[in-house]
Backbone as JSON, one array per atom type, in Angstrom:
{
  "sequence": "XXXXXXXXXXXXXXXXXXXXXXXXXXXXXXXXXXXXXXXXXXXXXXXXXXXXXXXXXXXXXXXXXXXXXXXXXXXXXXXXXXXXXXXXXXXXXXXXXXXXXXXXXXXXXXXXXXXXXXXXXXXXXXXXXXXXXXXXXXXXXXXXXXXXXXXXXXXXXXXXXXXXXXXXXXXXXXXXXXXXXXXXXXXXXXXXXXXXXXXXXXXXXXXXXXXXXXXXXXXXXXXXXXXXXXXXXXXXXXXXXXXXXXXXXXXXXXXXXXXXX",
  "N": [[6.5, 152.91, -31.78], [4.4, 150.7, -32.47], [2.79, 149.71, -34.04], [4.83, 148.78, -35.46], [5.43, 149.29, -38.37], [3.41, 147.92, -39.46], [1.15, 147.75, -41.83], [-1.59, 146.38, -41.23], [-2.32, 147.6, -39.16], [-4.32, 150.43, -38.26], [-3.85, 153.96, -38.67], [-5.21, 155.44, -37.36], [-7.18, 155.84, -34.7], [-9.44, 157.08, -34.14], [-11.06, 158.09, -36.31], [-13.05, 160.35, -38.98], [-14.14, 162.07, -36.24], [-13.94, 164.22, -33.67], [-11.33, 166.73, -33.61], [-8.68, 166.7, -31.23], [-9.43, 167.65, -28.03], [-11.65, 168.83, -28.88], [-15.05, 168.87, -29.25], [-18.05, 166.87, -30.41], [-21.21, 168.78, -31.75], [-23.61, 168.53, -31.35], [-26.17, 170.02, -32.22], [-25.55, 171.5, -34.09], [-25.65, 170.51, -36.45], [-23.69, 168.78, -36.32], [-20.73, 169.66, -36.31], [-17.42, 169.82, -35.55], [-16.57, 172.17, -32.4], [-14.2, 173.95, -30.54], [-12.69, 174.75, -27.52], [-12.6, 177.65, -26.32], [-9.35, 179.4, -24.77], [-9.91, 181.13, -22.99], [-12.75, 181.61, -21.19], [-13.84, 183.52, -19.61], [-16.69, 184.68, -17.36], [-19.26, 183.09, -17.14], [-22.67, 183.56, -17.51], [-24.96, 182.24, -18.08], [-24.78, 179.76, -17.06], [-26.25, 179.87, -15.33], [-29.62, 179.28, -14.69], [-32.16, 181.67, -16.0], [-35.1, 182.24, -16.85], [-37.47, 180.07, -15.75], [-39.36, 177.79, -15.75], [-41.86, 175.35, -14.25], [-43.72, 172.74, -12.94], [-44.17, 169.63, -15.11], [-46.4, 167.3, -16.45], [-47.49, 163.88, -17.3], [-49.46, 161.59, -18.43], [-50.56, 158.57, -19.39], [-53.32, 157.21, -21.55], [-55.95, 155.25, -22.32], [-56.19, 155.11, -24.9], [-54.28, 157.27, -25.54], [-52.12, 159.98, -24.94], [-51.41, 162.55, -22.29], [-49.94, 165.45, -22.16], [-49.47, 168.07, -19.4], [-48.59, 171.09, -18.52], [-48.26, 174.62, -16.65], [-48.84, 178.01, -17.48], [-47.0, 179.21, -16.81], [-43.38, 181.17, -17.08], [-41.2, 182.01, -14.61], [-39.34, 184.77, -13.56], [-36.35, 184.5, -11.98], [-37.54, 184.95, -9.03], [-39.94, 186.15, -9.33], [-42.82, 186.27, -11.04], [-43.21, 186.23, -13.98], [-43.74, 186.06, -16.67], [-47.08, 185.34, -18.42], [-47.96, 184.04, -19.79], [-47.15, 181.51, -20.7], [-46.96, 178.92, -23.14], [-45.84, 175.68, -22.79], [-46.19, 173.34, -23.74], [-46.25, 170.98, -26.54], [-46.79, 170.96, -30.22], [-45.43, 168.79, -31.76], [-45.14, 166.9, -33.83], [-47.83, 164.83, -36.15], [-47.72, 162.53, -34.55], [-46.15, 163.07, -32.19], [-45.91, 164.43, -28.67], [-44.42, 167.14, -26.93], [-43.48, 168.24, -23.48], [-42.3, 170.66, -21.47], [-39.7, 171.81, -18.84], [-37.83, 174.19, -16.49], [-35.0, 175.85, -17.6], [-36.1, 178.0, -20.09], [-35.17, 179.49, -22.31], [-32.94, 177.47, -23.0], [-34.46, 175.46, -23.9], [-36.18, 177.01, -25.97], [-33.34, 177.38, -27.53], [-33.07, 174.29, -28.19], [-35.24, 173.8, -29.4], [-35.17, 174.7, -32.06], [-33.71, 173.12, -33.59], [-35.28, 170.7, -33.42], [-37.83, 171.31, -35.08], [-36.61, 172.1, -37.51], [-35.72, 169.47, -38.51], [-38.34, 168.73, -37.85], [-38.97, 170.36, -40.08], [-37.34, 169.01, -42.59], [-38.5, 166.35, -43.0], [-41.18, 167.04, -43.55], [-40.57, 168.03, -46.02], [-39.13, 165.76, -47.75], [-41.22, 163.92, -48.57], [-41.82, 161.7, -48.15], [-44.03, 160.92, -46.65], [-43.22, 160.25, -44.39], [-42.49, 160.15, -40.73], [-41.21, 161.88, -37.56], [-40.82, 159.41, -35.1], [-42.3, 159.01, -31.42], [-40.46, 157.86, -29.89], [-38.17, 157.83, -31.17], [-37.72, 161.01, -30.95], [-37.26, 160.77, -28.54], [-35.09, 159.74, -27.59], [-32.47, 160.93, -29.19], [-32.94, 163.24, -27.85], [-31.95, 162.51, -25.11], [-28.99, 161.91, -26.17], [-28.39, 164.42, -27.07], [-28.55, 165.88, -24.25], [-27.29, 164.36, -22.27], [-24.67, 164.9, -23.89], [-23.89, 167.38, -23.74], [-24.05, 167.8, -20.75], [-21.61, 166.16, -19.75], [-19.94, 168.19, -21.31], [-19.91, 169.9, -19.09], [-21.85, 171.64, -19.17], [-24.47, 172.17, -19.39], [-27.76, 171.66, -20.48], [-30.37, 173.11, -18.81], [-33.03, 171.03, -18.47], [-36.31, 169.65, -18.36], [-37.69, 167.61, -19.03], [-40.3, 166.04, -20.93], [-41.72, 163.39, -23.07], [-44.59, 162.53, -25.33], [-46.69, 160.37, -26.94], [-47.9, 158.67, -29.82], [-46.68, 155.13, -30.98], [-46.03, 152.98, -33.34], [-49.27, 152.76, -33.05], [-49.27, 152.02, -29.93], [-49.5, 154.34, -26.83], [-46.63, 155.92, -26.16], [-44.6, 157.57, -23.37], [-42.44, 159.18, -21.77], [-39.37, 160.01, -20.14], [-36.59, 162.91, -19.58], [-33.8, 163.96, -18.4], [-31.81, 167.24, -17.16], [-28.97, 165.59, -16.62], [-28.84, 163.8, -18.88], [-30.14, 161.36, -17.86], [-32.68, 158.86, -18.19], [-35.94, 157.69, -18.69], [-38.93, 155.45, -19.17], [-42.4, 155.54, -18.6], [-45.6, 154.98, -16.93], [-46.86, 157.32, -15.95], [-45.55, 160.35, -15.71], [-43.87, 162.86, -14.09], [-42.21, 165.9, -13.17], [-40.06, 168.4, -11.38], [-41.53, 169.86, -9.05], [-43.8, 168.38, -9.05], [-43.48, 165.46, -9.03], [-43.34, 165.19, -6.36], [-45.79, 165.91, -5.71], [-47.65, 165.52, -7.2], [-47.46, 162.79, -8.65], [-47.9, 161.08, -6.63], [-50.62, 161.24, -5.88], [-52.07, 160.84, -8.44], [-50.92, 157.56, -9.14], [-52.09, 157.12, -7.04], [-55.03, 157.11, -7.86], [-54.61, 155.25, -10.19], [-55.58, 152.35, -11.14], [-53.48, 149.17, -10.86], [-52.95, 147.2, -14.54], [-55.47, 148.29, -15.3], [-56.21, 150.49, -17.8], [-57.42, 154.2, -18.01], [-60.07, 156.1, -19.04], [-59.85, 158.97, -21.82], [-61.32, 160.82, -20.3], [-61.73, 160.57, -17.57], [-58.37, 160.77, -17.25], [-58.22, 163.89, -18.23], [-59.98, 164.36, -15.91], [-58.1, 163.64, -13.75], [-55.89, 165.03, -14.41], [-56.51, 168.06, -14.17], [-56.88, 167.89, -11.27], [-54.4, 167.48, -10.53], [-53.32, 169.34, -11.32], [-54.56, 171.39, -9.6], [-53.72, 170.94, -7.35], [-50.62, 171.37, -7.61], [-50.48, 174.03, -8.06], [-51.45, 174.56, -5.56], [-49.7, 174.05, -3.48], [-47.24, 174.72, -4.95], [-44.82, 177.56, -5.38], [-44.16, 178.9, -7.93], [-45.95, 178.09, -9.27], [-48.7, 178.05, -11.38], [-51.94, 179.52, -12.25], [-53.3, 178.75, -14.76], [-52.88, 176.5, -17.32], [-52.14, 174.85, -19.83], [-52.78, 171.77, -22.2], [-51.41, 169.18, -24.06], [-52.14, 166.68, -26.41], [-52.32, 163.65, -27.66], [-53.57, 161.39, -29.78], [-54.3, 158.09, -31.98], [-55.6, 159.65, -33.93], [-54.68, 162.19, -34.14], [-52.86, 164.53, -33.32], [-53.13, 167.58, -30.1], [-53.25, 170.66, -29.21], [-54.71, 171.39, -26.14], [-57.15, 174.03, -24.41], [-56.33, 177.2, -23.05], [-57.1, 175.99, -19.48], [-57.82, 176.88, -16.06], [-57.47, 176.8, -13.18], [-59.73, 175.45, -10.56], [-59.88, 177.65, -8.28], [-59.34, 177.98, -4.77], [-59.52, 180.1, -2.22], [-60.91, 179.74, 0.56], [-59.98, 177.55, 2.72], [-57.42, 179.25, 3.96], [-58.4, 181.08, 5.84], [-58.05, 178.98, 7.91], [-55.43, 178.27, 8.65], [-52.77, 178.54, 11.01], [-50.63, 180.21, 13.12], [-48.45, 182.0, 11.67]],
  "CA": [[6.53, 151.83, -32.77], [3.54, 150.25, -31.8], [2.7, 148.94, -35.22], [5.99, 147.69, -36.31], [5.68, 149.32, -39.84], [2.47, 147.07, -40.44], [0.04, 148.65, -42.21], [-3.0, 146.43, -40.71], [-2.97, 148.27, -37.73], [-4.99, 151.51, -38.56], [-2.71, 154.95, -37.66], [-6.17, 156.56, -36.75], [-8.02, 155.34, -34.19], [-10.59, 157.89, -34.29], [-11.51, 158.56, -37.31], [-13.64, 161.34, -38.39], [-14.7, 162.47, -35.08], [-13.72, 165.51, -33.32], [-10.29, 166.84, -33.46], [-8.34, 167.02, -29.7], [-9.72, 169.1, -27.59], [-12.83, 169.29, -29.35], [-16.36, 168.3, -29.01], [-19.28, 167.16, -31.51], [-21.73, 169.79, -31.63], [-25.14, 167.63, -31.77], [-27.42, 170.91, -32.22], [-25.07, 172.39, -34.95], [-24.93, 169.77, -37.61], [-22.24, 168.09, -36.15], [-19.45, 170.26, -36.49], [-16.97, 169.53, -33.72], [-15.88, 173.12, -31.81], [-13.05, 174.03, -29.73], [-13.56, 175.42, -26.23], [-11.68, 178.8, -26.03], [-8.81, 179.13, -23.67], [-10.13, 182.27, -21.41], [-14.23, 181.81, -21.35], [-14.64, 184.09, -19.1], [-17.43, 184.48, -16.59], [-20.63, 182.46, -18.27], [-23.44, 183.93, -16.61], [-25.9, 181.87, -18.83], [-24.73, 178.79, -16.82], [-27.82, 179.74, -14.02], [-30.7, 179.19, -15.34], [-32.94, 182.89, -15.64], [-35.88, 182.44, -17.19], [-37.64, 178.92, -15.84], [-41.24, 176.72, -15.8], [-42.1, 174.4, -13.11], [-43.79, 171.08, -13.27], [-45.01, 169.49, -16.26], [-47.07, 165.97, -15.71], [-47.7, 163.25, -18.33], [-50.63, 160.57, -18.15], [-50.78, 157.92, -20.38], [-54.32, 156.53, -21.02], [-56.12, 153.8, -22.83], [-55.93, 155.65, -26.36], [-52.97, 158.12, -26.14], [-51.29, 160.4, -23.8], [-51.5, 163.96, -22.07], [-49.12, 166.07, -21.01], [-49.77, 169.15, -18.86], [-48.24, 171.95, -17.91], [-48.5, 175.56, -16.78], [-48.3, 178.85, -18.7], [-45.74, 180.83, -16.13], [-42.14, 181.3, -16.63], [-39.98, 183.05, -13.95], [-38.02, 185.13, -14.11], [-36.01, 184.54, -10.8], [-38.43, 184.91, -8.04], [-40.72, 186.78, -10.19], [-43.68, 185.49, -11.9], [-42.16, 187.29, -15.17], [-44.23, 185.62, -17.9], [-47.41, 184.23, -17.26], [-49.1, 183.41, -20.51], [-46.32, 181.17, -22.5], [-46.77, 177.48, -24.04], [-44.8, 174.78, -22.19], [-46.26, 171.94, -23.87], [-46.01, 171.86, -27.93], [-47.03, 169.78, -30.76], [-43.97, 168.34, -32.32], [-45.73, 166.48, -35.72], [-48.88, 164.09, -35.97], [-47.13, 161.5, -33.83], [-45.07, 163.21, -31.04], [-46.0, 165.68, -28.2], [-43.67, 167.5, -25.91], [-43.83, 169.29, -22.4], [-40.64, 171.52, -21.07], [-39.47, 172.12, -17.18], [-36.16, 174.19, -16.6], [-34.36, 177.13, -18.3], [-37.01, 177.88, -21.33], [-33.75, 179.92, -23.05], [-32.29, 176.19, -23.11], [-35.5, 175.07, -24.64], [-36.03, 177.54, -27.31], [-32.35, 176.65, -28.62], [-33.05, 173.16, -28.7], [-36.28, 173.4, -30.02], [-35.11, 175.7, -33.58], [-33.27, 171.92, -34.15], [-36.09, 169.99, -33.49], [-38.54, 172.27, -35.88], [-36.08, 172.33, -38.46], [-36.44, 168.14, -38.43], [-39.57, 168.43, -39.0], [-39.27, 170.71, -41.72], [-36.8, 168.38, -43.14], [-39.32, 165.38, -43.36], [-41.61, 166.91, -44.63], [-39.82, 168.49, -48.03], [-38.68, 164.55, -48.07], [-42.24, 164.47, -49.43], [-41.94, 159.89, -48.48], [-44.96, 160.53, -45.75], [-42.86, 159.38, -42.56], [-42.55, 161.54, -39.54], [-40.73, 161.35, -36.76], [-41.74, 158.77, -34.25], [-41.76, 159.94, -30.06], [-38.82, 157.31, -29.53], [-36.87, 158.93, -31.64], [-37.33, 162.03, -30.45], [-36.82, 160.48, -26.56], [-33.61, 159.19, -27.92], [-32.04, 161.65, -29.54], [-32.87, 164.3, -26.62], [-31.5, 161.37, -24.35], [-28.16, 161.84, -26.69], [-27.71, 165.92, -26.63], [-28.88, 166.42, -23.19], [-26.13, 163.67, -22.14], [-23.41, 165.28, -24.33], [-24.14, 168.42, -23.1], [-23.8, 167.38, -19.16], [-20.32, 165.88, -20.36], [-19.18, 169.24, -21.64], [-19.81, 170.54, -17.93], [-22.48, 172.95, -19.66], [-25.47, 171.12, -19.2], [-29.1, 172.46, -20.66], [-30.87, 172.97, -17.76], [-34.16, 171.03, -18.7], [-36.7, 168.67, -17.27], [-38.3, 167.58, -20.62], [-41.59, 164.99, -21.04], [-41.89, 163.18, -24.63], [-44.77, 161.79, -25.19], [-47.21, 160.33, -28.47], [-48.33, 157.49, -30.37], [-45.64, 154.36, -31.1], [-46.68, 151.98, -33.61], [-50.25, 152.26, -32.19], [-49.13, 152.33, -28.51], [-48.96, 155.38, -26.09], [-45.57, 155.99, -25.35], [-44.26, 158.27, -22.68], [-40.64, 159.39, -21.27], [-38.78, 161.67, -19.33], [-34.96, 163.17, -19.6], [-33.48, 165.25, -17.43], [-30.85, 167.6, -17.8], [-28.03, 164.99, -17.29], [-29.11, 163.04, -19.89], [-30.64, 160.12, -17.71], [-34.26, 159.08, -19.35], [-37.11, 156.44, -18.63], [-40.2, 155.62, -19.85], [-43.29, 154.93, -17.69], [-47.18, 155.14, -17.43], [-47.06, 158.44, -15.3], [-44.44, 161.13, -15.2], [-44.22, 164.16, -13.45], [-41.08, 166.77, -13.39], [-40.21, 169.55, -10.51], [-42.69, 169.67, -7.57], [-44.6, 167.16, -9.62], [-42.34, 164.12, -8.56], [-43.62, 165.06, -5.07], [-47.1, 166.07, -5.16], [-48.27, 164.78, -8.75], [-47.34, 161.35, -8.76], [-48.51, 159.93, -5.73], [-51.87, 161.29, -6.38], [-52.23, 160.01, -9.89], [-50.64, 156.63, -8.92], [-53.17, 156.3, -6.2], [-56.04, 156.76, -8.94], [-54.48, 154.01, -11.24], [-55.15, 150.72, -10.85], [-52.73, 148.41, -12.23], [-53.69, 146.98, -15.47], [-56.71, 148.98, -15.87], [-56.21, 151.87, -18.37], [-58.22, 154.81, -17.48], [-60.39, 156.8, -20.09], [-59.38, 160.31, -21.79], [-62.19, 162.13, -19.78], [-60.79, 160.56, -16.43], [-56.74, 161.83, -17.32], [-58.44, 165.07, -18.13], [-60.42, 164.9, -14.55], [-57.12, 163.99, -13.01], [-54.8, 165.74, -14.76], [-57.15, 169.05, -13.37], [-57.26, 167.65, -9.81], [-52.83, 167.34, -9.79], [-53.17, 170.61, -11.65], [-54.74, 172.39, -8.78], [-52.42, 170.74, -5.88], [-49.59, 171.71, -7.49], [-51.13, 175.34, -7.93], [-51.66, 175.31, -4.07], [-48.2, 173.87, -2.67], [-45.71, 175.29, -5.74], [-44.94, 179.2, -5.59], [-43.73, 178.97, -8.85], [-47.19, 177.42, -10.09], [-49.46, 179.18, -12.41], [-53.29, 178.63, -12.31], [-53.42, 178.97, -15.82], [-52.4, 175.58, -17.54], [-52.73, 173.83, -21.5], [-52.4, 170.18, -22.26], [-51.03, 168.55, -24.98], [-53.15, 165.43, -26.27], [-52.08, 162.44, -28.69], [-53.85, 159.92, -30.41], [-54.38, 157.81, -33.58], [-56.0, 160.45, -34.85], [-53.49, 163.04, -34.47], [-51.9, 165.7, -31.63], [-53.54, 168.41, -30.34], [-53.23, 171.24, -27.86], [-56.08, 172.14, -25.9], [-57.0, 175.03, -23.62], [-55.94, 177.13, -21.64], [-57.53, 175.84, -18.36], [-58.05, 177.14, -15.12], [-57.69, 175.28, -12.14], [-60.97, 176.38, -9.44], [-59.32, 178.27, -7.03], [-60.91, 178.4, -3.2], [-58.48, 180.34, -0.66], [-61.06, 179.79, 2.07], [-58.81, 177.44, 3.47], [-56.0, 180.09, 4.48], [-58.21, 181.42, 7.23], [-57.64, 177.88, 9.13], [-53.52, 178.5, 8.6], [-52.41, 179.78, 12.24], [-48.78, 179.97, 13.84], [-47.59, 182.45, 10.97]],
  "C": [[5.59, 150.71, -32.36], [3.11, 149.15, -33.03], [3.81, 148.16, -36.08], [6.36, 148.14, -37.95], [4.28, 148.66, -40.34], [1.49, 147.63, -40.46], [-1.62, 147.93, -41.82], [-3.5, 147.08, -39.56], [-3.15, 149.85, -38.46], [-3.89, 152.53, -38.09], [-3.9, 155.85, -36.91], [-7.06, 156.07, -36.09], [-9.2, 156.02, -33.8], [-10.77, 158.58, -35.45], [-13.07, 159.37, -37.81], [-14.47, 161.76, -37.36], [-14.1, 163.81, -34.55], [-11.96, 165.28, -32.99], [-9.85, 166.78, -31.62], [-8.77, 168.12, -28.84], [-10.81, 169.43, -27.9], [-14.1, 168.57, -29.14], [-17.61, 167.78, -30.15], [-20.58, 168.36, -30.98], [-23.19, 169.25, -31.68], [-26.67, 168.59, -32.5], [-27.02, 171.77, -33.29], [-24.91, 171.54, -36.38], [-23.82, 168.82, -37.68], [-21.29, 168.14, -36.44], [-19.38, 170.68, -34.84], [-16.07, 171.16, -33.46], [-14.91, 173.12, -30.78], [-13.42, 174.99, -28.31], [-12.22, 176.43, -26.37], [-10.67, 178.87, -24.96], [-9.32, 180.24, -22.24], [-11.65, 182.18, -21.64], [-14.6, 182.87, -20.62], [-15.89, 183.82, -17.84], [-18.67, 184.05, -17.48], [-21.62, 182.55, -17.37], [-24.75, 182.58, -16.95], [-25.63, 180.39, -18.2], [-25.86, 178.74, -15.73], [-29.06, 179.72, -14.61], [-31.37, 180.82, -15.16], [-34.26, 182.5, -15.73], [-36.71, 180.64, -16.92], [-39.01, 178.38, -15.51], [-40.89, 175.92, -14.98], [-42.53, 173.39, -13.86], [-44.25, 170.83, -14.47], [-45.63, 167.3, -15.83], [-47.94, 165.52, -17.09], [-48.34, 161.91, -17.81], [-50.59, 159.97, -19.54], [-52.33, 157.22, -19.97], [-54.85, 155.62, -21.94], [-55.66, 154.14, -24.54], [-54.7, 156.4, -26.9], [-52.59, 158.59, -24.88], [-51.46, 161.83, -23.28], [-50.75, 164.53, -21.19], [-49.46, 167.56, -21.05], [-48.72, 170.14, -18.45], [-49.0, 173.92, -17.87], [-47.8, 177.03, -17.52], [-47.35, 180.16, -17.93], [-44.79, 180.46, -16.61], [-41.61, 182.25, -16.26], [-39.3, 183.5, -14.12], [-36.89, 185.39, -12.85], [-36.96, 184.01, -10.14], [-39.61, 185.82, -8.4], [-41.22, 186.3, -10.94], [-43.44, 186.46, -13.44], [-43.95, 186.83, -16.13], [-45.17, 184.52, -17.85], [-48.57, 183.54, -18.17], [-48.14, 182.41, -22.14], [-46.51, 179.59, -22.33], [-45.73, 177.18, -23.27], [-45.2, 173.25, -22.78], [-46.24, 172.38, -25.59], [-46.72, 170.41, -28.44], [-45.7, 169.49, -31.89], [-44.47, 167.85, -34.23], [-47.47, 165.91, -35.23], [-48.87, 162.7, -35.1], [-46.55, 161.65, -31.94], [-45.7, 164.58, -30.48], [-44.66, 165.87, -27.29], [-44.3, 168.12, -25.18], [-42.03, 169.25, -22.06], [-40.7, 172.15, -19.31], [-37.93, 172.93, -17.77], [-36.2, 175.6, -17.35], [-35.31, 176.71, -19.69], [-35.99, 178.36, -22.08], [-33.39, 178.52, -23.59], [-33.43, 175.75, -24.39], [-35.71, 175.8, -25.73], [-34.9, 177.41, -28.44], [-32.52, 175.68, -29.22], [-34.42, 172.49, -29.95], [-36.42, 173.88, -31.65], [-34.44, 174.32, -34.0], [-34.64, 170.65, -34.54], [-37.0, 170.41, -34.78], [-37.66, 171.83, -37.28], [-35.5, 170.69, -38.68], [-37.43, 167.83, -38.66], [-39.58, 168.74, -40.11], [-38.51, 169.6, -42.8], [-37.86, 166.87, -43.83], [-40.19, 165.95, -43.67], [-41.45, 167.72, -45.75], [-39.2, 167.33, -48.27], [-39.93, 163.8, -49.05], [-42.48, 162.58, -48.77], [-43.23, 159.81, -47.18], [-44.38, 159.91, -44.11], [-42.35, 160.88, -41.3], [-41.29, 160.61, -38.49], [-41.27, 160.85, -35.66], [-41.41, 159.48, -32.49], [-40.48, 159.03, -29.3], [-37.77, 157.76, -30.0], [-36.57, 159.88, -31.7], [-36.62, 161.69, -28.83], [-35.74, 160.27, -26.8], [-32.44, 160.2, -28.23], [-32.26, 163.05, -28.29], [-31.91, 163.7, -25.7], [-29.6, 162.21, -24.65], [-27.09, 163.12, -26.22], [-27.82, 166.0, -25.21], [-27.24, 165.58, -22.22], [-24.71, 164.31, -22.82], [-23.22, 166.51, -23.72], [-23.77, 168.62, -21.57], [-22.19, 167.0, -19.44], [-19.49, 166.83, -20.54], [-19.41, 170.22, -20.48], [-20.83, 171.64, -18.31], [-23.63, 172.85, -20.17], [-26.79, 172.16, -19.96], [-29.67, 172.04, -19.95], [-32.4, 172.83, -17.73], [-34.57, 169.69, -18.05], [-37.82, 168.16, -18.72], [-39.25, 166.07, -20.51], [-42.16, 164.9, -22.55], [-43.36, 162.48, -24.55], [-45.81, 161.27, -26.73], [-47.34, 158.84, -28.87], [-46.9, 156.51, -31.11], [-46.27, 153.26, -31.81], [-48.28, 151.73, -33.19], [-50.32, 152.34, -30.9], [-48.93, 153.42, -28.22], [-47.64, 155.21, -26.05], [-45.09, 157.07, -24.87], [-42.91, 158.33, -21.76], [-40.46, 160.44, -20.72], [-36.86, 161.85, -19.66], [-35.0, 164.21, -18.77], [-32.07, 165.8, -17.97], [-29.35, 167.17, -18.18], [-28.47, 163.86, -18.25], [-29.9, 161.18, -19.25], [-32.29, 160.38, -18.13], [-34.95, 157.6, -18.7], [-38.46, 156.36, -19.12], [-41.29, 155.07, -18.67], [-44.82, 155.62, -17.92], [-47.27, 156.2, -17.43], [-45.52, 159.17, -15.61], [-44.49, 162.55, -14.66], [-42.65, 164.61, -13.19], [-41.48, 167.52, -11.94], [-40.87, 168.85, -9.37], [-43.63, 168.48, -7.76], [-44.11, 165.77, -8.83], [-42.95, 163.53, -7.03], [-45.01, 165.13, -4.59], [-48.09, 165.7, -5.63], [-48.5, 163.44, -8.18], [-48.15, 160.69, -7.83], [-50.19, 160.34, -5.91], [-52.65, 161.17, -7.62], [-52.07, 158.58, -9.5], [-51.91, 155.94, -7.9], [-54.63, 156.49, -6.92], [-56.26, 155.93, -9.5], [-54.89, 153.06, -10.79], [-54.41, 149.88, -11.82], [-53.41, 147.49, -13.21], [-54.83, 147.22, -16.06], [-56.63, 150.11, -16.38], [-57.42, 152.61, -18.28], [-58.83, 155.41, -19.27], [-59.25, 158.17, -20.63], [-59.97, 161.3, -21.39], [-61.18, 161.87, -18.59], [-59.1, 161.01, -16.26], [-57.25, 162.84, -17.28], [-58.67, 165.74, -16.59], [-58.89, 165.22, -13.77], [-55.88, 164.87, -13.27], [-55.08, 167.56, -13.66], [-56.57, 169.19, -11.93], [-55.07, 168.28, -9.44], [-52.51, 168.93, -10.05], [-53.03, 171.79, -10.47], [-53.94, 172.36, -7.83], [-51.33, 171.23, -6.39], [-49.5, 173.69, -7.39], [-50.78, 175.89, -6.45], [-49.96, 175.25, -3.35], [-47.21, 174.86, -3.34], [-45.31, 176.63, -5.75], [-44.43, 179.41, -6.76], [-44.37, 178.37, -9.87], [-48.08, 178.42, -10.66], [-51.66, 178.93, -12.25], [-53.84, 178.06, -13.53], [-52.82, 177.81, -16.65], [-53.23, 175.51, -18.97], [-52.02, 172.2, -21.36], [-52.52, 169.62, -23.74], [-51.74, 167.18, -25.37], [-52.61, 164.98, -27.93], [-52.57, 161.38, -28.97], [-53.45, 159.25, -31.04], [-54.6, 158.73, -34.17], [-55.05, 161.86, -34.78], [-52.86, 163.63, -33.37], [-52.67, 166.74, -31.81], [-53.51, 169.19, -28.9], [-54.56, 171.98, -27.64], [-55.96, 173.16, -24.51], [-56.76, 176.06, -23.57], [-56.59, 176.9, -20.49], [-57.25, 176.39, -17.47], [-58.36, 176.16, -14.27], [-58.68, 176.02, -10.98], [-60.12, 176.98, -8.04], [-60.43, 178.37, -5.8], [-59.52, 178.34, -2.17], [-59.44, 180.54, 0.87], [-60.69, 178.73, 3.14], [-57.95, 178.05, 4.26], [-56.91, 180.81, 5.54], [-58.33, 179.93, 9.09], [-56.35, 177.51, 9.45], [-53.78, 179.3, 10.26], [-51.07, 179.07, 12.37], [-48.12, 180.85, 12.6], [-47.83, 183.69, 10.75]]
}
């Protein structure tokens, strides 16, 4: 008797939202499901099938994000000629780290967003904040429901005129910054981009290209789960566009100055 009989106090303090027990579904329309009582063994909680780094440069005009064209399959270079970076509309690029399985689900939502704007026919797209946001959202609800999509995801695209560039990870934490780099990137990328930049001096889009190359190849040499074979995603004013596939110059005459192994 909490209310007394008085009808200003609401009897529903959650109103339509997900029944007990249940979850919103963010990737289904937002119909809230019920988690079964015996699941079973869920194999699909290890990641199988997964891409390494992906590395995002913002530069005076727009933005470029890189990655390479392997995904593993284990410890097995499985698949070694697939798209990791995409073009989302005329506004927004992506690049993908992590379980690509994960990524192909999420990405038949995304797609089917675009299609939606445009049979709206009013000329507006979706901008790359509101894709960063909304990834931000599922990837977070998702971690919550203990059943996380196991991705390393880089937004990046034109904002009003400005570059803008972001990262999410698979629990749903997100930031935005000049540089980003995923995976092995974090470790071998960054600091060698960063020590290129100078602050407040935006670089050209030949120089990202040079360096994008240069982080390309280091991560090539250190990552065993690196590809040589890389495309890059590119965003202006003037629109999005994927270019490539590149090759990073390979030279193993290095490895006969390796000793002790």
């Amino acid at each position: 008797m909490f209310n007394g009989g008085n009808s200003s106090f609401p009897t529903e303090f959650w109103q339509n939202g997900p029944s007990p027990g249940s979850f919103y579904n963010f990737t289904s329309g937002g119909v809230a499901q019920t988690m079964p009582a015996d699941i079973g063994k869920q194999h699909s909680f290890t990641p199988a099938t997964t891409g390494t780094s992906v590395v995002g440069i913002k530069y005076e005009n727009g933005v470029l994000i890189a990655a390479d064209t392997l995904v593993s399959y284990g410890n097995l270079a499985r698949f070694t000629d697939v798209e990791r970076v995409f073009k989302v509309n005329d506004f927004t690029i992506i690049g993908t780290g992590g379980d690509y399985a994960d990524f192909q689900n999420l990405q038949q939502s995304i797609n089917q967003k675009v299609v939606e704007d445009m049979c709206s026919g009013d000329k507006l797209q979706m901008k790359p904040k509101s894709l960063y946001n909304w990834l931000t959202r599922v990837l977070y609800n998702r971690r919550s429901r203990m059943n996380p999509l196991f991705l390393n995801m880089v937004v990046g695209g034109m904002e009003n005129g400005k570059p803008f560039l972001g990262h999410i990870d698979l629990r749903g934490s997100a930031y935005e910054s000049e540089v980003i780099a995923t995976g092995f990137g974090q470790h071998l990328a960054l600091p060698l981009i960063r020590e290129a930049l100078q602050p407040g001096k935006p670089i050209s889009e030949q120089q990202a290209f040079e360096l994008l190359h240069k982080v390309m190849e280091v991560l090539y040499y250190r990552d065993c789960r690196a590809h040589p074979k890389y495309t890059v995603a590119v965003c202006t004013e003037a629109g999005t566009e994927i270019k490539g596939p590149f090759r990073v110059d390979e030279n193993w005459a290095l490895a006969s100055l390796i000793e002790g192994y």
